[in-house]
N, C-alpha and C positions, 0 to 999 in steps of 0.2 A: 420161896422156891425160885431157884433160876431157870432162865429163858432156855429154851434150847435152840444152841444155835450149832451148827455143825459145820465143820471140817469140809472144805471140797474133799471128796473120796482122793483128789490126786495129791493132794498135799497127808491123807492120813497116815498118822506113823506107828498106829496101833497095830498088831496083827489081828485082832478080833474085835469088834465094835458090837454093842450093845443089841439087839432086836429096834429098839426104838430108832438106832441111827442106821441100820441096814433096812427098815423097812422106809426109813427119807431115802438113801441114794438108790433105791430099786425101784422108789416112786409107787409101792405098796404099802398098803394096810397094816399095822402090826400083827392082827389077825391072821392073816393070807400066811405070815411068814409063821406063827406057831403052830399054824395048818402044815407048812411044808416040815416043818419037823416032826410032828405028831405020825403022821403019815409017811414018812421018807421018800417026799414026791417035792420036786420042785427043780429049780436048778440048781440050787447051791443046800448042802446040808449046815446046821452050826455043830460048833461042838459045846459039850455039855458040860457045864464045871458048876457041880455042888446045887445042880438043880437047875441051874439059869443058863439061859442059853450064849452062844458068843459067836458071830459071824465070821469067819475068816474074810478080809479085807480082801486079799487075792483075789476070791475065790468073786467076790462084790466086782471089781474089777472085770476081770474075766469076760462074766455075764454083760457089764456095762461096755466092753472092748476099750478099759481103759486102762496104760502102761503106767 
């Protein structure tokens, strides 16, 4: 299995990043954040493709107050 190691959020060039890497640059749970989906409470929603969730990087940003 590999490490995970992640991206500073200011260099990412994805438009959507996994749950596992939006819950490192938000400094939350993986939990917390399938809460904010489940619920549609939180600050940032993902969108949904074929079941699994996908963060908008923006949206990670934003939240973080990073350009």
């Amino acid at each position: 299995m590999q490490a995970f190691e992640p991206r500073p959020i200011t260099e990412e060039t994805r438009a959507t990043v996994p749950t596992r890497d939006a819950a490192y640059h938000l400094n939350r749970q993986r939990q917390t954040l399938h809460t904010w989906a489940a619920y549609g409470k939180g600050p940032i929603q993902p969108i949904r493709v074929n079941g699994r969730l996908a963060w908008p990087v923006d949206a990670i940003k934003r939240v973080l107050g990073v350009q």
